[in-house]
C-alpha positions as CSV (number, residue, x, y, z in Angstrom):
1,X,-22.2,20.1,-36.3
2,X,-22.6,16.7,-35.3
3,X,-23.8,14.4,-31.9
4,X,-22.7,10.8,-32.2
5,X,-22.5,8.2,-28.7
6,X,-21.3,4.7,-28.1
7,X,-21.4,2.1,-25.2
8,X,-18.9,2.8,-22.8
9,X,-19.1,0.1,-20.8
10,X,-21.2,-1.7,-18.0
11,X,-21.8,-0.4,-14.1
12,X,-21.0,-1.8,-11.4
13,X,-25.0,-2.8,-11.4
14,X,-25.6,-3.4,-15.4
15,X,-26.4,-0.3,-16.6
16,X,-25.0,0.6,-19.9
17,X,-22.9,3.8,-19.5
18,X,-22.8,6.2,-22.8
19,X,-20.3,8.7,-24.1
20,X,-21.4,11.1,-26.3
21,X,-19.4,13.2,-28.4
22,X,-20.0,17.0,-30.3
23,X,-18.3,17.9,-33.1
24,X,-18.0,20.9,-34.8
25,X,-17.6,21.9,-38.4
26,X,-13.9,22.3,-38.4
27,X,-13.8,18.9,-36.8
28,X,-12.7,19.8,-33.2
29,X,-14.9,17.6,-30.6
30,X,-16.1,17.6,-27.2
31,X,-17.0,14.0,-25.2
32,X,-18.8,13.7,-22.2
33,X,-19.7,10.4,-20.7
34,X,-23.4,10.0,-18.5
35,X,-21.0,8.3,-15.5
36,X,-20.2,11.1,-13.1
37,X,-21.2,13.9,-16.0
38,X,-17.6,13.1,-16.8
39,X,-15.9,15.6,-19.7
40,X,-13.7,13.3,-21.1
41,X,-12.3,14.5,-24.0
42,X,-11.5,18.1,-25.9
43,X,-9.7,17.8,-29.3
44,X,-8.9,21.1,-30.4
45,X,-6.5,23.0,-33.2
46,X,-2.8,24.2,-32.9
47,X,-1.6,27.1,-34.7
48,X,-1.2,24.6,-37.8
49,X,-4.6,23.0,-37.6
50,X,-3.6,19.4,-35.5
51,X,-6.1,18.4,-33.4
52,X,-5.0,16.9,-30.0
53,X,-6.6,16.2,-26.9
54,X,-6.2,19.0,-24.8
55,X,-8.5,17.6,-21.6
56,X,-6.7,14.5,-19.3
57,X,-9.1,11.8,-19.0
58,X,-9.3,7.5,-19.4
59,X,-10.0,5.2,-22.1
60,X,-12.0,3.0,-20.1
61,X,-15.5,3.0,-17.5
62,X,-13.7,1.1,-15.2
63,X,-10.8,4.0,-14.6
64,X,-13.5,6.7,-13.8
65,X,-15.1,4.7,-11.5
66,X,-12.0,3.1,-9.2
67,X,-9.1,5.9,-9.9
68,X,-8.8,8.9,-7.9
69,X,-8.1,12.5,-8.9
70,X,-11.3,13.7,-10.5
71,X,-10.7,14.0,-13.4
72,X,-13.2,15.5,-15.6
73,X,-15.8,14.7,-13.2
74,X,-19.4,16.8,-12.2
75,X,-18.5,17.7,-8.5
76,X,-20.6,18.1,-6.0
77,X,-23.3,18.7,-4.0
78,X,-20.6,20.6,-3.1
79,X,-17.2,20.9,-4.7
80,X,-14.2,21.8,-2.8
81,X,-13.9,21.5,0.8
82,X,-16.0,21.4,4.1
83,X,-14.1,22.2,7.3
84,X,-14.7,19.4,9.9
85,X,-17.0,17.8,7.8
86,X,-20.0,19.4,9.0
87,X,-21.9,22.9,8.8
88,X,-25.1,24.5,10.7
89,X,-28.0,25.5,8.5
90,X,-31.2,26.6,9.8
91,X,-29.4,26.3,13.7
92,X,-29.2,22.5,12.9
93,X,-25.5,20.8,12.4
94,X,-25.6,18.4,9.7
95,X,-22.5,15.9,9.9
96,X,-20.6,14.4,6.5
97,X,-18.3,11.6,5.4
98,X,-14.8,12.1,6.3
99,X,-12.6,11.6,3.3
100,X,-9.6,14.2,3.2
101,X,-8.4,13.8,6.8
102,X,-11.5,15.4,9.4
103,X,-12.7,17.4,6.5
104,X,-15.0,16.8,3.2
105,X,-14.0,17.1,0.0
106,X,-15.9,17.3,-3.5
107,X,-19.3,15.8,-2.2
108,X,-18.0,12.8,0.4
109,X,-17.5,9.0,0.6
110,X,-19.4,8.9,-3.4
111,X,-20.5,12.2,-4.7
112,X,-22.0,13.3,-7.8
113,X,-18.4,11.8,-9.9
114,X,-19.7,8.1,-8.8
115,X,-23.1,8.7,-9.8
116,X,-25.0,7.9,-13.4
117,X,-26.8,10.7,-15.0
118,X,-29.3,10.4,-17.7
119,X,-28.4,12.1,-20.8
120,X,-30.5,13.8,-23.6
121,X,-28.8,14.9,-26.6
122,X,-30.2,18.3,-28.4
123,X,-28.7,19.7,-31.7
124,X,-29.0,23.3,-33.1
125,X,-27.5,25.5,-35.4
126,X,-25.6,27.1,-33.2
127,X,-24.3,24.8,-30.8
128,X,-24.9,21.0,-30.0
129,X,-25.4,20.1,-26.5
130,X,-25.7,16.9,-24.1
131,X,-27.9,17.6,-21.0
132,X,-27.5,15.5,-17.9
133,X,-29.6,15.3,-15.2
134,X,-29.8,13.6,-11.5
135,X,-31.7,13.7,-8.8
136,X,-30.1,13.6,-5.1
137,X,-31.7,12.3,-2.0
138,X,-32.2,13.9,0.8
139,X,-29.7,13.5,3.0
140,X,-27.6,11.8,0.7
141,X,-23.5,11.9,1.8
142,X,-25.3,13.8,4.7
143,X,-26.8,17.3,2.8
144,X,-30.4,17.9,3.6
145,X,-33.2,18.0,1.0
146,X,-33.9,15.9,-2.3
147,X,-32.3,18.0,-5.4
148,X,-33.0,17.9,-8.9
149,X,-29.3,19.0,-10.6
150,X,-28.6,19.4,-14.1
151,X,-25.5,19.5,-16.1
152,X,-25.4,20.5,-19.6
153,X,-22.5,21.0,-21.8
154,X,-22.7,23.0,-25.0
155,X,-20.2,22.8,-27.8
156,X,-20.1,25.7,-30.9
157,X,-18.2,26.1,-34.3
158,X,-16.1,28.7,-32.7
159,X,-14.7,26.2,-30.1
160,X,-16.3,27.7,-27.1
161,X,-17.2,24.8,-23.9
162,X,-20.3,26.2,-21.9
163,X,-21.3,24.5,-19.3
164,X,-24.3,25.7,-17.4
165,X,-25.9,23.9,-13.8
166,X,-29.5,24.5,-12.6
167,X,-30.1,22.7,-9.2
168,X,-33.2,22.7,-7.4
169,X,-34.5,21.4,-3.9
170,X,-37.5,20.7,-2.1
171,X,-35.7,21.6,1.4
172,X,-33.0,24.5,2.3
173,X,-29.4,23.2,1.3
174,X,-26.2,24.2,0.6
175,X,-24.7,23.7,-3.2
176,X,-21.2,24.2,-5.2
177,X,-21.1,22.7,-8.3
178,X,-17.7,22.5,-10.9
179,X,-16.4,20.8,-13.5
180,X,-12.8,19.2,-12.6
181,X,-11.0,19.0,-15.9
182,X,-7.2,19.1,-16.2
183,X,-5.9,20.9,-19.4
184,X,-2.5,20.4,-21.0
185,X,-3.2,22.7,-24.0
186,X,0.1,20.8,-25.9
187,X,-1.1,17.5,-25.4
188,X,1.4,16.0,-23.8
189,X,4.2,16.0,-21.4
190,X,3.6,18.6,-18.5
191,X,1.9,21.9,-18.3
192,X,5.1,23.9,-16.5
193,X,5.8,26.2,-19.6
194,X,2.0,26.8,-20.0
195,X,1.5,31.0,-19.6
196,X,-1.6,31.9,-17.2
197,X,-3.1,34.8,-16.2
198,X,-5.8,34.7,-13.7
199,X,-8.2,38.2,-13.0
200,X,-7.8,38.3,-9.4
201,X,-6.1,40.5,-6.7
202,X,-6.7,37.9,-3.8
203,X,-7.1,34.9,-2.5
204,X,-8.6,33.0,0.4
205,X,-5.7,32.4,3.3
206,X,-6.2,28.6,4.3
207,X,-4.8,26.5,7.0
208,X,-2.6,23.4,6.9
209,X,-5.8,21.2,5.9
210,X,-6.6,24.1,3.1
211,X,-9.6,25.2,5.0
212,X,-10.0,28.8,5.0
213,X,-9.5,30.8,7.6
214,X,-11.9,33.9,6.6
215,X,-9.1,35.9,5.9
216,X,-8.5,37.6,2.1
217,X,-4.7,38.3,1.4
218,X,-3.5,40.5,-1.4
219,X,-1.4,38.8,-4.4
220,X,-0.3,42.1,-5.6
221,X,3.9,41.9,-5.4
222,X,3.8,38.1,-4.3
223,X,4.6,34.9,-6.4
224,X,0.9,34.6,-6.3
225,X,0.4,37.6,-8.6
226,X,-1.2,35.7,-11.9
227,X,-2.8,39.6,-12.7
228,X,-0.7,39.7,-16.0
229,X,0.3,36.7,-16.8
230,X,3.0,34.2,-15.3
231,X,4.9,30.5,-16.5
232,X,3.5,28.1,-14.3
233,X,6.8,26.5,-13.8
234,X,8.2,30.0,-13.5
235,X,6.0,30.8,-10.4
236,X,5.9,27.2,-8.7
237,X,10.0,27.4,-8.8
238,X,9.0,30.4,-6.3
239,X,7.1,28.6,-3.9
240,X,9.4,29.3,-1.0
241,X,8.4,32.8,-1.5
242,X,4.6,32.3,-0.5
243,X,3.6,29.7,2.1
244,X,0.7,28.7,0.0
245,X,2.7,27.2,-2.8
246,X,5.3,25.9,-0.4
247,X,2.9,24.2,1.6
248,X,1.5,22.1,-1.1
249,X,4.3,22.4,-3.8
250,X,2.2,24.5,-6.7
251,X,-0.7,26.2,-6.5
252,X,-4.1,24.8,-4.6
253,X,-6.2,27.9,-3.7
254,X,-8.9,29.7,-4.3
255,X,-8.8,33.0,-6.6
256,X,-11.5,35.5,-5.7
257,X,-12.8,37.0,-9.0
258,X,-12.7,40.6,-9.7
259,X,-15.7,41.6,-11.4
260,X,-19.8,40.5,-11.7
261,X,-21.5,38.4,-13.9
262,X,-20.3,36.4,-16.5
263,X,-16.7,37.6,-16.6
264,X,-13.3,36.6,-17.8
265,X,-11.8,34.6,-15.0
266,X,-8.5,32.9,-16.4
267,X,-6.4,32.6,-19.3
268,X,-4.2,29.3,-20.3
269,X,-1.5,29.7,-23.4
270,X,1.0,26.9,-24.5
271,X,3.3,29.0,-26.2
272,X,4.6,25.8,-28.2
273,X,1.3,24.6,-30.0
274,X,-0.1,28.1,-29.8
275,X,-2.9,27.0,-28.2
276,X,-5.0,29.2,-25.9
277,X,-7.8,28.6,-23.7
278,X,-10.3,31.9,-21.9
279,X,-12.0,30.8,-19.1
280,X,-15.3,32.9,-18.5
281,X,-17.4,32.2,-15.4
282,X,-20.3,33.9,-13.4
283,X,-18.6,31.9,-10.3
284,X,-16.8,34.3,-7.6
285,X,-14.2,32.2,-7.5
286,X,-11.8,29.7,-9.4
287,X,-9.9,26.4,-8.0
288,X,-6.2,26.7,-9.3
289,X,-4.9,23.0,-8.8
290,X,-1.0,22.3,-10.5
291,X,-1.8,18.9,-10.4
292,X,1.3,18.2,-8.4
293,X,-0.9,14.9,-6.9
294,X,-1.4,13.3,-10.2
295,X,0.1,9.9,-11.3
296,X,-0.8,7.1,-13.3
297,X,-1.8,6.3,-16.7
298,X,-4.8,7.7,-18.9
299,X,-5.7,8.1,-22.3
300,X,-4.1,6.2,-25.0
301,X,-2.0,4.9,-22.1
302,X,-0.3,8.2,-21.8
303,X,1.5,8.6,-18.3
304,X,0.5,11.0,-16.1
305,X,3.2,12.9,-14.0
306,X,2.7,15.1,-11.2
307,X,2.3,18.7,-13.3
308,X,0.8,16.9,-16.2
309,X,-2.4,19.0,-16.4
310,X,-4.2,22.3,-14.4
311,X,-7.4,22.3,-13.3
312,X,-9.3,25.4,-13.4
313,X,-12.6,24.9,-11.2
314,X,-14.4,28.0,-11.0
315,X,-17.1,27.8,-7.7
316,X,-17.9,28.8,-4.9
317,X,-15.2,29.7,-2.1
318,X,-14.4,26.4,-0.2
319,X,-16.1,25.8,3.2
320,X,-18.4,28.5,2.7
321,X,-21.4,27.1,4.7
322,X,-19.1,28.1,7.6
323,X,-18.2,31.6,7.2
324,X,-21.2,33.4,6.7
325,X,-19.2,36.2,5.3
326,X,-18.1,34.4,2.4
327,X,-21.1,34.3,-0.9
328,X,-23.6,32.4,0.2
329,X,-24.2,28.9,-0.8
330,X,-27.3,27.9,0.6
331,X,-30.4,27.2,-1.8
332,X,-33.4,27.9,-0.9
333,X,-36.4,25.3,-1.0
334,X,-37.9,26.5,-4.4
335,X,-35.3,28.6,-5.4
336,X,-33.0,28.0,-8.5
337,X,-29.3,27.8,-8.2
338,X,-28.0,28.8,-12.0
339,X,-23.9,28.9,-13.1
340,X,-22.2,29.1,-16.3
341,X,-19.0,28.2,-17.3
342,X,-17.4,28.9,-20.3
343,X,-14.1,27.7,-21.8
344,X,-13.2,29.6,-25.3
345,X,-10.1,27.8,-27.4
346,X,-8.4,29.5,-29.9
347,X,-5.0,29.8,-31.7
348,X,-2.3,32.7,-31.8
């Protein structure tokens, strides 16, 4: 196994941003850039040993910075969205950026995606690694308390992606960290024949602004039923079955995990390349976006459609600081928030 970085271009205030890049002995390679904690780029095997990129992302620094959608990016201090824009924590309200109508989404006006974080490379026999680390001010996009966060991502000869947060915080806070990647395990074109399966009997109902409501509903005999296994195309063709799909044209909700620990959460499989992708998470719950919002151009100069990739966030259940009933997402001053993520590729 390997580590190698290069320049990847200039901030917007002269720092030199890096992109580092783990690769394994069967030559399969992970890159993650310091700007945002970005995950730009996954080549991985088909089922006759071609490596393709399996992980949307952009060529340049300039991209990441100025174009929306997230992609790949280190969300937070807290992923997902915040009704209203503001929550009560200790019986005082704490007020945040507007930038998805009156709510907040995915941190604010800049959250951790915008931000630079300094990287430190550490190679072992067993897996390589690139740790990132920042440090948040206190009340920074409007959270209370000065946090120490670290990202690291981990890549093995068996083609398994861990990712694993620590966060820390001199002041009680709320936190919901995730990785935003959108796979397309062929490499191209869209994700609609892509096969998933995701290990959860409900989700949270949301309103029009996909803020929760605090109500759970069953999947079981719905469209929304990804228990054992479903096209994607397949079940967004249904969406005027379920007014969460219709509502947003594919799938944008939150799947609450059955099980503890660091369990099986998803499975993604692109019957064409073979490709398959197991998403293990000690989350409670994981983000399914169709990427029905996506446009533009990214690597290589490869268009981006609306479809072209899912993105699998497994977090915390959106607006959570305001329903107490939901997992909690408040860190404690001197506690130690701790998540792992991991995403397993393999062939069949």
């Amino acid at each position: 196994m390997s580590v190698s970085y290069r320049p990847f271009g200039i901030d917007q205030i002269g720092r030199q941003m890096t992109l580092y890049t783990m690769t394994n002995r069967g030559g399969a390679s992970v890159s993650v850039l310091d700007f945002g904690a970005h995950l730009v780029s996954i080549r991985v095997p088909d089922r006759d040993g071609r490596l393709a990129d399996v992980c949307l992302g952009f060529d340049t620094l300039e991209e990441y910075d100025q174009k929306p959608g997230f992609l790949g990016a280190t969300v937070g201090r807290y992923a997902n969205r915040i009704g209203g824009g503001r929550f009560t924590l200790n019986g005082k309200e704490y007020t945040l950026f507007h930038n998805d109508g009156g709510n907040t989404l995915h941190g604010g006006r800049e959250g951790f995606d915008k931000k630079w974080w300094k990287g430190q490379v550490l190679e072992a026999d067993t897996e390589d690694a690139v740790i990132f680390t920042y440090v948040a001010h206190d009340m920074e996009e409007g959270f209370p308390g000065k946090m120490h966060v670290q990202v690291t991502y981990a890549w093995d000869d068996q083609c398994r992606l861990s990712i694993r947060y620590l966060a820390q915080c001199d002041q009680d806070t709320v936190v919901n960290l995730t990785n935003h990647a959108y796979y397309n395990l062929a490499g191209r074109g869209t994700m609609l024949n892509h096969r998933i399966t995701v290990h959860s009997s409900t989700v949270t109902d949301v309103d029009a602004g996909l803020i929760p409501t605090g109500e759970m509903l069953s999947v079981a005999g719905t469209a929304m039923d990804l228990t054992q296994g479903a096209v994607i195309g397949e079940r967004i063709a249904r969406k005027k079955e379920h007014r969460l799909l219709d509502g947003v044209d594919g799938f944008d909700c939150n799947f609450v995990l059955d099980g503890e620990g660091l369990k099986e959460a998803a499975e993604l499989y692109d019957p064409e390349s073979g490709r398959a992708m197991t998403v293990l998470t000690t989350e409670p719950g994981i983000q399914m976006y169709t990427g029905q919002g996506l446009g533009g151009t990214g690597h290589g100069g490869q268009e981006y459609h609306p479809y072209s990739g899912v993105a699998l966030e497994t977090q915390h259940y959106p607006d959570s600081p305001n329903h107490p009933e939901f997992p909690t997402t408040v860190l404690k001053a001197g506690d130690t928030f701790q998540s792992t993520t991991v995403y397993a590729f393999s062939v069949k």
